[in-house]
FIKOLZA-1660 file (N, C-alpha, C; in steps of 0.1 Angstrom, whole numbers, plus 5000, padded with zeros to 4 digits):
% residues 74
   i   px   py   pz ch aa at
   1 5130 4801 4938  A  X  N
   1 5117 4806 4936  A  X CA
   1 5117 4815 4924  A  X  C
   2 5109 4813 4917  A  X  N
   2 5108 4819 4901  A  X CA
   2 5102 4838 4908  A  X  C
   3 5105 4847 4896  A  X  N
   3 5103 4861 4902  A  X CA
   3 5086 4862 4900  A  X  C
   4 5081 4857 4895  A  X  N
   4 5066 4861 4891  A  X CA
   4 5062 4857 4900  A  X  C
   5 5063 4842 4911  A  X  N
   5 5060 4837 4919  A  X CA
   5 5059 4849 4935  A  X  C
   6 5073 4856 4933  A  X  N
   6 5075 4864 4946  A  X CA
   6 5064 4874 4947  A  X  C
   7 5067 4878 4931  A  X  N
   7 5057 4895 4932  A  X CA
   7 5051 4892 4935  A  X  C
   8 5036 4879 4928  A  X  N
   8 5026 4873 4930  A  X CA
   8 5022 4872 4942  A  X  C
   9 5030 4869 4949  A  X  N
   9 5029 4870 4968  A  X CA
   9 5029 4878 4969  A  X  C
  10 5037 4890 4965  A  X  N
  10 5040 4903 4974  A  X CA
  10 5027 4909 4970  A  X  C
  11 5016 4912 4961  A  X  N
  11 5007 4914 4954  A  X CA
  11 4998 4908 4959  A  X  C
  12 4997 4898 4961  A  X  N
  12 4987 4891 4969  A  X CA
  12 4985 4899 4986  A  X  C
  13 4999 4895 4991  A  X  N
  13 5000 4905 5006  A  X CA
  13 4994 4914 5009  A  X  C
  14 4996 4925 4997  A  X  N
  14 4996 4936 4997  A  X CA
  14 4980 4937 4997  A  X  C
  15 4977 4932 4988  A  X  N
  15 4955 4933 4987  A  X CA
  15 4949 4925 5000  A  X  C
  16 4956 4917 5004  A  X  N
  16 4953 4912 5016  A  X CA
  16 4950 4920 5030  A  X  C
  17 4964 4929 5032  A  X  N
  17 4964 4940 5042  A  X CA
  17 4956 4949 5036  A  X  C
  18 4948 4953 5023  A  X  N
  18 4941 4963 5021  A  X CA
  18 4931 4962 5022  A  X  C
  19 4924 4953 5022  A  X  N
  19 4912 4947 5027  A  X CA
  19 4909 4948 5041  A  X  C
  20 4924 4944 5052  A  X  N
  20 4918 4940 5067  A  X CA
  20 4919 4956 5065  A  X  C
  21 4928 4963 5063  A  X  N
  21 4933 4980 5069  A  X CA
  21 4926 4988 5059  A  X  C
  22 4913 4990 5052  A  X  N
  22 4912 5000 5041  A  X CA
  22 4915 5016 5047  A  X  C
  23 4915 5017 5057  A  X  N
  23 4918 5032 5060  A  X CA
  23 4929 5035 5066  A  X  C
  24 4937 5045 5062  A  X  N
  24 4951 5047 5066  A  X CA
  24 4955 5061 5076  A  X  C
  25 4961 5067 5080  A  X  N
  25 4965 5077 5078  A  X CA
  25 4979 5083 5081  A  X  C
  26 4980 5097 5078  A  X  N
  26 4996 5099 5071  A  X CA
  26 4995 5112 5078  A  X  C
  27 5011 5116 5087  A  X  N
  27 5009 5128 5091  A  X CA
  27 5021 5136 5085  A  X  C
  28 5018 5153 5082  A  X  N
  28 5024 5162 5078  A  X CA
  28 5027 5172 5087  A  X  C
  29 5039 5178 5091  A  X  N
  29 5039 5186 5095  A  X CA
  29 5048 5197 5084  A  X  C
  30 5039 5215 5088  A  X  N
  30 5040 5220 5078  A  X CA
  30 5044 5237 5084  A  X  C
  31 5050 5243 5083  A  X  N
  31 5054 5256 5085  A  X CA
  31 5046 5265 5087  A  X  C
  32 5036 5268 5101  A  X  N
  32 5024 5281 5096  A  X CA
  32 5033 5294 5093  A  X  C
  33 5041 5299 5105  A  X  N
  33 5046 5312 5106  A  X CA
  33 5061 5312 5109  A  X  C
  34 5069 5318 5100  A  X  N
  34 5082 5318 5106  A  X CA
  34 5087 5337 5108  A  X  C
  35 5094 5337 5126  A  X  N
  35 5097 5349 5125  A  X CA
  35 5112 5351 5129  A  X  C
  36 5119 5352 5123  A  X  N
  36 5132 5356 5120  A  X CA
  36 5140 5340 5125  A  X  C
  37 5146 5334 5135  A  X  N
  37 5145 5318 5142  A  X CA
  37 5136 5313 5147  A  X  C
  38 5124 5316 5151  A  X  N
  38 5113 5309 5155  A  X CA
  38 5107 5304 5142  A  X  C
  39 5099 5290 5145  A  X  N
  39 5094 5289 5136  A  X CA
  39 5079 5282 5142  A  X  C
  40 5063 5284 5136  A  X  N
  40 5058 5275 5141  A  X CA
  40 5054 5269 5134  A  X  C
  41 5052 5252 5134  A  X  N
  41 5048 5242 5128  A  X CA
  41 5028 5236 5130  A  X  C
  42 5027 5231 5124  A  X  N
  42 5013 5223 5125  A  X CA
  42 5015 5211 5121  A  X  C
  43 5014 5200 5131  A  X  N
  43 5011 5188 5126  A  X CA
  43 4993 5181 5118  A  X  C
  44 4998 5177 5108  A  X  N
  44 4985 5182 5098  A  X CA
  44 4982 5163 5096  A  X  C
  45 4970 5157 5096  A  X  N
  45 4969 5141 5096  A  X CA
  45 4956 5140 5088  A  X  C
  46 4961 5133 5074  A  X  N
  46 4952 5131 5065  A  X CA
  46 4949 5117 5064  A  X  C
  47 4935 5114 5060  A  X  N
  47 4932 5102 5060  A  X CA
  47 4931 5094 5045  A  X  C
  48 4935 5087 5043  A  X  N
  48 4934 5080 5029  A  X CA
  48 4925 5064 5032  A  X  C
  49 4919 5064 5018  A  X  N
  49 4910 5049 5018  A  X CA
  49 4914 5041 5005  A  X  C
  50 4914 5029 5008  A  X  N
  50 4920 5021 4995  A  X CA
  50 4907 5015 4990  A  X  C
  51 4904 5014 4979  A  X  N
  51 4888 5011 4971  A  X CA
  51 4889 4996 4976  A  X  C
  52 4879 4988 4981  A  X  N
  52 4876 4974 4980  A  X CA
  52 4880 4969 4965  A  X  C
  53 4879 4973 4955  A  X  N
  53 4876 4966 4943  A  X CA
  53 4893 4965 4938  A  X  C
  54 4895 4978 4942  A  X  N
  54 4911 4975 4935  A  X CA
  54 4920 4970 4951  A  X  C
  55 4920 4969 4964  A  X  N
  55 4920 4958 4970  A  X CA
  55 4920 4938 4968  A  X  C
  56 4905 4938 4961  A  X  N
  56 4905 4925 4957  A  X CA
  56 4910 4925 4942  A  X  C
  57 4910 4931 4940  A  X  N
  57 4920 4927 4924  A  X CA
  57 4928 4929 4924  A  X  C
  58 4941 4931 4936  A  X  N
  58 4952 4930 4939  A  X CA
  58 4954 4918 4946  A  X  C
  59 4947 4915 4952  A  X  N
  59 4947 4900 4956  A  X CA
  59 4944 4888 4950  A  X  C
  60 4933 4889 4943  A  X  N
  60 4932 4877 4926  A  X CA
  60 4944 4881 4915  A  X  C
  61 4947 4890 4912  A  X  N
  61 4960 4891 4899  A  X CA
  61 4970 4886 4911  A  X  C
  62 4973 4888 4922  A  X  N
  62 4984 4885 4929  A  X CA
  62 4987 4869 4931  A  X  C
  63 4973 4861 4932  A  X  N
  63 4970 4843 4934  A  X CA
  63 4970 4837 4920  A  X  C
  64 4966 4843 4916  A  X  N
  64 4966 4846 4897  A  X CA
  64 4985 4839 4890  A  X  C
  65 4990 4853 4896  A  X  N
  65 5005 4853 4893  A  X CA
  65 5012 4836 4904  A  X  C
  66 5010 4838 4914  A  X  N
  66 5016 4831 4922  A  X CA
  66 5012 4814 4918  A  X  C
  67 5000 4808 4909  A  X  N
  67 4998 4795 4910  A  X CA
  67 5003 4800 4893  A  X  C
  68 5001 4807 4883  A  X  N
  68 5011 4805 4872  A  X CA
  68 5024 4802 4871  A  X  C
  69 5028 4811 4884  A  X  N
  69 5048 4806 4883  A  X CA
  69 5042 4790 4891  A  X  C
  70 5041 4790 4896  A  X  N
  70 5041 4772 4902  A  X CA
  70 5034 4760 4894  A  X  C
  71 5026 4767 4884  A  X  N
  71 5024 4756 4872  A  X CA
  71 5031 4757 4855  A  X  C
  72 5039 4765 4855  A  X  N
  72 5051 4767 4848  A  X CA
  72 5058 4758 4848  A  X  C
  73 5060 4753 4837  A  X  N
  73 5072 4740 4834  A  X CA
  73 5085 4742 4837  A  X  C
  74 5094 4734 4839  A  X  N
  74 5106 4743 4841  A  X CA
  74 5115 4735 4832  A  X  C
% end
């Protein structure tokens, strides 16, 4: 399998799952107060969104890439 073919897939995948999942999220935990060995923490959960647009044009450059390596001469 040619390398432009793989990324093309992996690229493709990738816009694929960002489409079905646009919204993610991601957790932090972060140090409020520390007193001498104690320490206390906060678990802190941010949400991130992936744009539709750069979703689907991760998915067309990715089908894009994937039928050029396969109509590539060899």
């Amino acid at each position: 399998m040619k390398p432009i073919t793989m990324i093309g897939a992996i690229l493709a995948l990738i816009g694929l799952l960002a489409i079905a999942q646009p919204i993610f999220t991601t957790n932090q935990t972060k140090n409020v107060a520390t007193f001498g060995d104690i320490k206390i923490q906060a678990n802190e959960q941010t949400s991130h969104a992936i744009p539709p647009i750069l979703s689907g044009a991760a998915l067309i450059v990715g089908l894009v890439m994937v039928a050029g390596g396969l109509y590539q001469k060899r």
